[in-house]
C-alpha positions as CSV (number, residue, x, y, z in Angstrom):
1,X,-129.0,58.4,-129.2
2,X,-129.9,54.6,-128.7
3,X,-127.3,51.9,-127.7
4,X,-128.4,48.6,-129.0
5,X,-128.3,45.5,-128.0
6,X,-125.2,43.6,-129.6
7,X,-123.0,40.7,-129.2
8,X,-119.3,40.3,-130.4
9,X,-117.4,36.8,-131.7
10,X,-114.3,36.3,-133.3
11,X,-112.6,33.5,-135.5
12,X,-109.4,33.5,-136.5
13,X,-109.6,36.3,-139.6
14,X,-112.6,38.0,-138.6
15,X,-114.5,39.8,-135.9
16,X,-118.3,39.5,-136.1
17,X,-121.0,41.4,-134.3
18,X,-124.6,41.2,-134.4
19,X,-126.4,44.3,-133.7
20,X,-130.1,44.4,-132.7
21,X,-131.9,46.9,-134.8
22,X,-136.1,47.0,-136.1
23,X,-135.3,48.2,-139.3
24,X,-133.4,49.9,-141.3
25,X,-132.5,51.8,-144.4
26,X,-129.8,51.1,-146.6
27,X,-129.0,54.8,-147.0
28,X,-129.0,55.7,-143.7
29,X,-126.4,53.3,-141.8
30,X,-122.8,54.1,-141.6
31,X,-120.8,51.2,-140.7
32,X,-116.5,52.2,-140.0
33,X,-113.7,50.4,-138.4
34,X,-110.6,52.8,-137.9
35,X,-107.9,51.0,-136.0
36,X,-109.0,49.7,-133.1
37,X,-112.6,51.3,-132.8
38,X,-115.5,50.2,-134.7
39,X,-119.0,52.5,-135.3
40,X,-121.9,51.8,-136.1
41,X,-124.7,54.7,-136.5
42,X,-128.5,54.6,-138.1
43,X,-130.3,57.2,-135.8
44,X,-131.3,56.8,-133.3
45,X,-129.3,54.0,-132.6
46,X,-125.3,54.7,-132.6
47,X,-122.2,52.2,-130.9
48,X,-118.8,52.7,-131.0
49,X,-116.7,49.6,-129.9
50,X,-112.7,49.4,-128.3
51,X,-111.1,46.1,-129.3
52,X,-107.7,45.6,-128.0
53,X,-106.8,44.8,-131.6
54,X,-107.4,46.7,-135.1
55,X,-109.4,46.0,-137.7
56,X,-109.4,46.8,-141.4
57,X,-111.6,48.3,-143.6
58,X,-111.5,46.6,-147.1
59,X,-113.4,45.2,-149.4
60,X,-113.9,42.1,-147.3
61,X,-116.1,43.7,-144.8
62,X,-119.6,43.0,-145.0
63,X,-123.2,43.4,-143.1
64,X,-126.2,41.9,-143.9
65,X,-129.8,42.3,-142.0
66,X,-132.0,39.8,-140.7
67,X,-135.8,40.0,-141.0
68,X,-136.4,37.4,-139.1
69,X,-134.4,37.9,-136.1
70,X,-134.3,42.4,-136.8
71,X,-130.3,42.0,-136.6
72,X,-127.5,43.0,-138.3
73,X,-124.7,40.6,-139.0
74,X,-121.4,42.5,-139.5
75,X,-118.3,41.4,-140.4
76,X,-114.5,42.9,-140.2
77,X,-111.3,41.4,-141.0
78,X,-108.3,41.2,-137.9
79,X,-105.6,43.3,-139.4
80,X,-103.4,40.4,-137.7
81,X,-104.9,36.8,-138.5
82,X,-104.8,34.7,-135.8
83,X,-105.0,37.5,-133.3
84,X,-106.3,36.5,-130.6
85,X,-109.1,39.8,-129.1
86,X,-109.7,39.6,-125.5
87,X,-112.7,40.3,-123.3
88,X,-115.5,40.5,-126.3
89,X,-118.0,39.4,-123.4
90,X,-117.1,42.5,-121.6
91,X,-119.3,44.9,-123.1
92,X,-119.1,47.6,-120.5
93,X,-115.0,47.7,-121.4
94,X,-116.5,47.2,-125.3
95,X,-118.3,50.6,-124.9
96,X,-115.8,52.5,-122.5
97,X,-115.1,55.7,-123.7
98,X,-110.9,56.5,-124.7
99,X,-109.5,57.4,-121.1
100,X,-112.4,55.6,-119.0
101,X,-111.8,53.3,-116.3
102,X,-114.2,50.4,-116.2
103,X,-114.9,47.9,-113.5
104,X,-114.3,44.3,-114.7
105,X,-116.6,41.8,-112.6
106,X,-114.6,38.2,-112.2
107,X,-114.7,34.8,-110.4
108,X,-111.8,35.5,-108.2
109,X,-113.1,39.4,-107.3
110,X,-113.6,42.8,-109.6
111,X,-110.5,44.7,-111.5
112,X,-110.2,48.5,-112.7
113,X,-109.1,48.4,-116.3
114,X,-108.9,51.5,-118.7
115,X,-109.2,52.5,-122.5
116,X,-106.1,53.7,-123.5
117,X,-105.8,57.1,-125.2
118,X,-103.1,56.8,-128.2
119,X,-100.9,59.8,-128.6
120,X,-101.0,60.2,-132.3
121,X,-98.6,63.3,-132.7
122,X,-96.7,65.5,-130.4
123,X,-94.8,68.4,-131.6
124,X,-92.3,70.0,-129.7
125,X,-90.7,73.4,-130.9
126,X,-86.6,73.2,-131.1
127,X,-86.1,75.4,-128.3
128,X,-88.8,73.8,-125.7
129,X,-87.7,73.9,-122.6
130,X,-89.4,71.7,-120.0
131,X,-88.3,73.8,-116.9
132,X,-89.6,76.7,-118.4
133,X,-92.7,78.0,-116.3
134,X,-93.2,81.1,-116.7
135,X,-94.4,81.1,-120.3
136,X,-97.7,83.2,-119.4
137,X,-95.3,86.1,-118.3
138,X,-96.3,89.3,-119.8
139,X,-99.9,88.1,-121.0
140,X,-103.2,90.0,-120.6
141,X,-105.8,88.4,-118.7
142,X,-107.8,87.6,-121.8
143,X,-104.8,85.8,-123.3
144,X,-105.1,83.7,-120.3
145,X,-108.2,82.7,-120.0
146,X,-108.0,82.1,-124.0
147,X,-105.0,79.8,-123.5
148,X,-107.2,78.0,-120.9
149,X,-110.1,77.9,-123.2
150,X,-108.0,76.1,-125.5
151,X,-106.3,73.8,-123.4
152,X,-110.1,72.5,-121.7
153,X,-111.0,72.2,-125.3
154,X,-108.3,69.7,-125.7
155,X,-109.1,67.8,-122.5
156,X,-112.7,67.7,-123.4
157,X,-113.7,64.4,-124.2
158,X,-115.9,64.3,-127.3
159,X,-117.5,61.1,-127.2
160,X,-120.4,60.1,-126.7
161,X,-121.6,57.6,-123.3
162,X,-122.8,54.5,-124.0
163,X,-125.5,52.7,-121.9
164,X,-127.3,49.2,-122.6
165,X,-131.3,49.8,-121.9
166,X,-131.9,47.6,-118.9
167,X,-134.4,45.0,-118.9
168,X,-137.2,47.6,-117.2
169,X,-136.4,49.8,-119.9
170,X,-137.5,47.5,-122.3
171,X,-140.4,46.5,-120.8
172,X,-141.6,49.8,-121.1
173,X,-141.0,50.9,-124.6
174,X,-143.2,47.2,-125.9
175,X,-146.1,49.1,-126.8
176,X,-147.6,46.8,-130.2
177,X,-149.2,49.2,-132.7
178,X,-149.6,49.0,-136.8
179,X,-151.1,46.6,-138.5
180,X,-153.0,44.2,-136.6
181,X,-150.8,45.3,-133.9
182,X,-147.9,43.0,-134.7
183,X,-144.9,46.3,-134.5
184,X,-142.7,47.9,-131.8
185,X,-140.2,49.9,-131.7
186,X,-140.6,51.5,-135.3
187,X,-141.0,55.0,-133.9
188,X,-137.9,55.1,-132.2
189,X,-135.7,55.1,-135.7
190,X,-137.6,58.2,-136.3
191,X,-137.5,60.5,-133.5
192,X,-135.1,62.5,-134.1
193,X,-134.7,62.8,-138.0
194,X,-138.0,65.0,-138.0
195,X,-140.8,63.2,-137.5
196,X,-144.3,66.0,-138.4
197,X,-146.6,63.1,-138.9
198,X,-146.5,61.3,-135.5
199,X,-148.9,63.5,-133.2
200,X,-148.2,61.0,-129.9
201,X,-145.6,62.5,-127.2
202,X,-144.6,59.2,-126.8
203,X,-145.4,56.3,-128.6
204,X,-143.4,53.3,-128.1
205,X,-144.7,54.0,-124.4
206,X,-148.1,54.3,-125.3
207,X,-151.3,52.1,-125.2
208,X,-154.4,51.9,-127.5
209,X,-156.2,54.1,-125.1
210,X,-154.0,56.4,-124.3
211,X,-153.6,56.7,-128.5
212,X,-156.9,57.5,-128.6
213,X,-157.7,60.2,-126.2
214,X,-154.1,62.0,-127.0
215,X,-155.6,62.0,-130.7
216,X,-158.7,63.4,-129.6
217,X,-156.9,65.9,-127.2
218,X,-154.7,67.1,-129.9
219,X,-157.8,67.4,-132.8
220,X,-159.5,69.5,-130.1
221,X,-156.3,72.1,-129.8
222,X,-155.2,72.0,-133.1
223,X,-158.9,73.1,-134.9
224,X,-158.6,76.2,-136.0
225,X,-162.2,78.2,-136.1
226,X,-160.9,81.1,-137.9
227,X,-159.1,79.2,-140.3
228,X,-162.3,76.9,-141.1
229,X,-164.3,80.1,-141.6
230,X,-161.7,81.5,-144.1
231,X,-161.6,78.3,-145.9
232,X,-165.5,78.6,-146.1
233,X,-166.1,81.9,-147.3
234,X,-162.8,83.3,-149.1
235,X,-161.2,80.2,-150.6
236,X,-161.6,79.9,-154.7
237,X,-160.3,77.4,-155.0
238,X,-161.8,74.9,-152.9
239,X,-164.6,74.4,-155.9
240,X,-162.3,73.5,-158.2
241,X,-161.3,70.9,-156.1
242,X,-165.0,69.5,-155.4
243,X,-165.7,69.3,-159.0
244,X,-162.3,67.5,-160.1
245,X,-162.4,63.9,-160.8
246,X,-159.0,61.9,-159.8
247,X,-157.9,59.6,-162.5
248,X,-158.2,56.3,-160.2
249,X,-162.1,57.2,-159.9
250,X,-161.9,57.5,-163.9
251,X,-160.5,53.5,-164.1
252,X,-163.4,52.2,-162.4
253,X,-166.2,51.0,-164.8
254,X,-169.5,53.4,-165.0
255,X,-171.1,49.8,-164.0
256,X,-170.9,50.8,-160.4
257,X,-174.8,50.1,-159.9
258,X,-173.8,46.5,-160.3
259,X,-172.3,44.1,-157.6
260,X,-168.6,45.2,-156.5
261,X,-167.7,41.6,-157.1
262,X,-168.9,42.4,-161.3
263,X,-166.6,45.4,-160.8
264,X,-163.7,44.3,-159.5
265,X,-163.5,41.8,-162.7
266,X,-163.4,45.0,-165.3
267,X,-160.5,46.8,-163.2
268,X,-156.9,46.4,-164.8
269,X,-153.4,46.7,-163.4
270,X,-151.1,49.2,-165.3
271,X,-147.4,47.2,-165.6
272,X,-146.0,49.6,-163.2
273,X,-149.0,48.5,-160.5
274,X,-148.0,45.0,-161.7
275,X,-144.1,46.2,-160.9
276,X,-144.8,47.1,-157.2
277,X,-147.4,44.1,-156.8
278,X,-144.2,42.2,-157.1
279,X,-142.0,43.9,-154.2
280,X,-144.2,43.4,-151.9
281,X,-143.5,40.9,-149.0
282,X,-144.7,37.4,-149.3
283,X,-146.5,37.1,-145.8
284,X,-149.0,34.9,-144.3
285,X,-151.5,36.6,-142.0
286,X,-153.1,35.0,-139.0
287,X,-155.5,37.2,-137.8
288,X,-156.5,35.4,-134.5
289,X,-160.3,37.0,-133.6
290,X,-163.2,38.5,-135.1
291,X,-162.1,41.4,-133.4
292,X,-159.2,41.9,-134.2
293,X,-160.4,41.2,-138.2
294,X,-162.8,44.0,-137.8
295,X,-159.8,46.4,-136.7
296,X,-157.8,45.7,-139.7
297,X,-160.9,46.1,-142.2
298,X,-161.7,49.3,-140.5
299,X,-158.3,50.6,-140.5
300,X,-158.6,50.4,-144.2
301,X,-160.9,54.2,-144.2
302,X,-158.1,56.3,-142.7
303,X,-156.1,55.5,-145.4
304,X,-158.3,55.4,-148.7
305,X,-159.8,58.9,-147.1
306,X,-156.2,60.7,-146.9
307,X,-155.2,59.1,-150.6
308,X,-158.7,60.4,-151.5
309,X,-158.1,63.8,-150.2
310,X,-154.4,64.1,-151.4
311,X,-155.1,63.1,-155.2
312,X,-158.4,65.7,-155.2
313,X,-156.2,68.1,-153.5
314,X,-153.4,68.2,-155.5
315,X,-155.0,67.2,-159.2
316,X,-153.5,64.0,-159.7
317,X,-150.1,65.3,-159.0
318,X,-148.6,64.4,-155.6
319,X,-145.9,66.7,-154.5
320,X,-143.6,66.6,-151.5
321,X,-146.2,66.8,-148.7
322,X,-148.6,63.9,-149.7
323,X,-146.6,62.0,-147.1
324,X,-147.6,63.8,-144.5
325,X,-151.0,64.7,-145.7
326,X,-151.9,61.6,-146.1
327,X,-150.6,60.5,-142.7
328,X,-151.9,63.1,-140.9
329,X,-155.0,62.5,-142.2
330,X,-155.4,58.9,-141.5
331,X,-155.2,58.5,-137.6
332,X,-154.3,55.0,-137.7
333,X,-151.1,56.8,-138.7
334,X,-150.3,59.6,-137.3
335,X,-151.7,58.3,-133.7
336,X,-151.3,54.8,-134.5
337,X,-154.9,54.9,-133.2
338,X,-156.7,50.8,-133.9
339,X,-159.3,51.8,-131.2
340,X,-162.5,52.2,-133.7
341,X,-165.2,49.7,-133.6
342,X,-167.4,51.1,-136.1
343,X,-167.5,52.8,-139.3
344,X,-169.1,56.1,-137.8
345,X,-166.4,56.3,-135.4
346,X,-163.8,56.1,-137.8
347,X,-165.1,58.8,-140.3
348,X,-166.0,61.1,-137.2
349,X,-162.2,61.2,-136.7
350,X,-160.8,61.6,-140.2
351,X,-163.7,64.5,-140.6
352,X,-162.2,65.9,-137.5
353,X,-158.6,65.7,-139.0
354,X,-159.8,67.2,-142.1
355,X,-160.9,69.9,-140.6
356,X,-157.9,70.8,-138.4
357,X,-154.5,69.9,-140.1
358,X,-154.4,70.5,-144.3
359,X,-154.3,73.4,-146.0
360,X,-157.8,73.0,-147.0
361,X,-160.1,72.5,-144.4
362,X,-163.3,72.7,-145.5
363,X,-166.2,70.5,-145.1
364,X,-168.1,70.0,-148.2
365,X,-164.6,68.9,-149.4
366,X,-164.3,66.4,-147.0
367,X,-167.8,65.2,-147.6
368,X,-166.5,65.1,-151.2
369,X,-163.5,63.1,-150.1
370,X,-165.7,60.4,-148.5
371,X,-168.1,60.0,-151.5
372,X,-164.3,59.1,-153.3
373,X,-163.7,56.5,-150.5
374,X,-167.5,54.7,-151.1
375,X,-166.6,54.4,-155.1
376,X,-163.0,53.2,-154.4
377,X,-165.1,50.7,-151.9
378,X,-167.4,49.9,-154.4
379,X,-164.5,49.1,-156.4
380,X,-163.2,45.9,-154.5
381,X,-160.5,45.2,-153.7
382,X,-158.9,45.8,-156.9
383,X,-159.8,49.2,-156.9
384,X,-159.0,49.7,-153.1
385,X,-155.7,48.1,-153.8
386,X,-154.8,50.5,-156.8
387,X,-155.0,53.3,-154.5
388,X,-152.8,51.6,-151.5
389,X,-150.3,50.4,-154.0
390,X,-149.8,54.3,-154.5
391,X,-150.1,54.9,-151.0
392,X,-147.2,52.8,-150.6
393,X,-145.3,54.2,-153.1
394,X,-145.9,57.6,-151.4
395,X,-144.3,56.9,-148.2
396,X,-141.5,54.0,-149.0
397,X,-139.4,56.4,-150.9
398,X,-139.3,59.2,-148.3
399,X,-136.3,59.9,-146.1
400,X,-138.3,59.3,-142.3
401,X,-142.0,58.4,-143.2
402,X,-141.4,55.2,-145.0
403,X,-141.3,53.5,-141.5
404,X,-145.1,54.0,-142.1
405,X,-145.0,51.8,-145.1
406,X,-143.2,49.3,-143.0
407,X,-145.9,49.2,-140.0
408,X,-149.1,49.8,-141.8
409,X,-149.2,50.3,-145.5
410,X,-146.8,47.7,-147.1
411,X,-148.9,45.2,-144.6
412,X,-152.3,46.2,-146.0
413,X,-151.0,45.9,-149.7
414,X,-150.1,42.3,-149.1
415,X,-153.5,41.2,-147.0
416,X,-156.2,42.6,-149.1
417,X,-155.0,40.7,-152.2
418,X,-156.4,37.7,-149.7
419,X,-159.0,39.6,-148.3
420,X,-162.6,39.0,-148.4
């Protein structure tokens, strides 16, 4: 688990803290205050905080979170008004564990303090006699070492240590990655809640050429040559997939032979398209170099090629793994690889993907695939945006991948309504 950065304040009814998170998902925080100990957990990140007063849990609690600033605002009531909470600047004592000494650094020299455990409830029997010490008399040596199972069970201290990352720390986990390279520290809310689409050991350590040769290194272990060959000469159903037509291919006018510019005119927006349109984040983009323009355009293929192959795959009908299909398809994704500089390049490795991760790994399928990606092209933008809006859709409703919808897809939605 993460500790995150935070800072306490008080006033004379409230306690607020301000917790520094990337992002989060309303479904997945747990916010408590229980006496005098406050939690806070949306993994990875979890605190727990010791005031020296208690707090209460009512209907005038609130948190609110700041996109500007990635922080969370919280707010408690004192279960005393006016009480006045000491040491909120002393986040080491904050984060002490029940029972733990801390050391206390002030002007006039350094103090050992220490957490308090409360003793909630002792029971004594009516005949307890304190001098008594010989209560193991007559006990087998199993009993014993049960008894003193029990009683290191009691002594064991459940909770969990709490460290602040150090500056160093932080320096290291800065690597920039998504769309136009603008995101950090995304990954980490996903690490442990199951993350099958991220292919990188580490990525928030990770730079774009390390992303790239770990993609290739992985494509290389991961093809499977007896699978291909299976795929190729035993799989029935692999021409039924080449000759269906996906319904998005079906709203674009037969006047493809025209200009894409004509095209784009003809295309129409169903009300739900019109619905999502709307949700999506006002943003300006300033995309500084040519560069650094000819990344984000090209980072548009891995995408339309694993929404292509998902929708042929599956007949129109996405099911539970289109997140991950689609992801692990498109390598700006799943490796958070930006490195291409061509358009070769970038269909070389979403071939290569093809034909080493789905179920269906075949290669006239993918060349299928990528005629769907030229007529989605062809298409404009509208067309190209139809099938990101539904990209979108995809991943911002599941559990762990919609932090892909926050770094990449969302992002893409928004900038090619402005694109050229």
């Amino acid at each position: 688990m993460i500790t995150p950065l935070f800072s306490v304040r008080q006033d004379e009814d409230f306690i607020y803290i301000d917790i520094k998170v990337t992002h989060i998902k309303a479904q997945n925080v747990e916010l408590r205050a229980d006496g005098d100990i406050f939690m806070f957990s949306l993994p990875p990140y979890y605190l727990r905080l010791h005031f020296s007063g208690n707090l209460v849990d009512d209907d005038r609690a609130s948190a609110s979170f700041d996109l500007e600033t990635k922080s969370l605002a919280v707010k408690f009531p004192k279960e005393n008004p006016g009480e006045e909470f000491s040491d909120l600047d002393l986040m080491t004592k904050l984060l002490a564990r029940v029972g733990e000494k801390v050391q206390n650094d002030a002007a006039g020299g350094s103090s050992t303090s220490e957490v308090k455990k409360k003793v909630l409830i002792e029971e004594l029997s009516a005949d307890h006699d304190p001098d008594d010490q010989d209560m193991e008399d007559g006990l087998t040596d199993a009993q014993r070492n049960y008894l003193s199972e029990l009683e290191d069970a009691e002594n064991f201290d459940w909770q969990i240590t709490q460290e602040l990352p150090s500056p160093e720390e932080e320096s290291l986990l800065s690597a920039k990655y998504g769309f136009n390279l603008q995101y950090s520290g995304f990954l980490r809310q996903t690490a442990d809640m199951g993350n099958d689409i991220n292919d990188l050991d580490d990525p928030e350590g990770s730079t774009i050429e390390s992303r790239s040769k770990e993609r290739i290194e992985k494509e290389n272990t991961k093809f499977d040559p007896d699978y291909y060959l299976s795929d190729w000469l035993e799989n029935e159903e692999i021409p039924q997939l080449i000759e269906f037509k996906p319904s998005i291919l079906r709203s674009i006018p037969q006047s493809l032979q025209g200009t894409a510019t004509d095209v784009s005119a003809e295309i129409e927006f169903t009300e739900l398209e019109k619905k999502r349109m709307m949700n999506l984040p006002r943003r300006t983009y300033i995309i500084d170099s040519m560069i650094s323009l000819k990344s984000v355009y090209l980072g548009l293929i891995p995408l339309l090629f694993g929404y292509s192959y998902d929708v042929r795959t599956t007949l129109d009908d996405h099911t539970s793994e289109s997140a991950w299909t689609i992801g692990k398809l498109a390598a700006n994704i799943s490796c958070l690889d930006t490195s291409f500089t061509s358009v070769s390049r970038v269909m070389i490795a979403c071939t290569r993907r093809s034909l080493a991760y789905p179920l269906y790994r075949n290669w006239e399928l993918s060349q299928k695939c990528w005629e769907d990606v030229y007529y989605l092209l062809r298409g404009g933008k509208r067309a190209v945006l139809k099938a990101l809006l539904d990209v979108n859709h995809v991943f911002a409703f599941h559990d762990v991948y919609y932090v892909y919808s926050k770094i990449v897809v969302e992002d893409y939605c928004a900038w090619i309504q402005t694109a050229r």
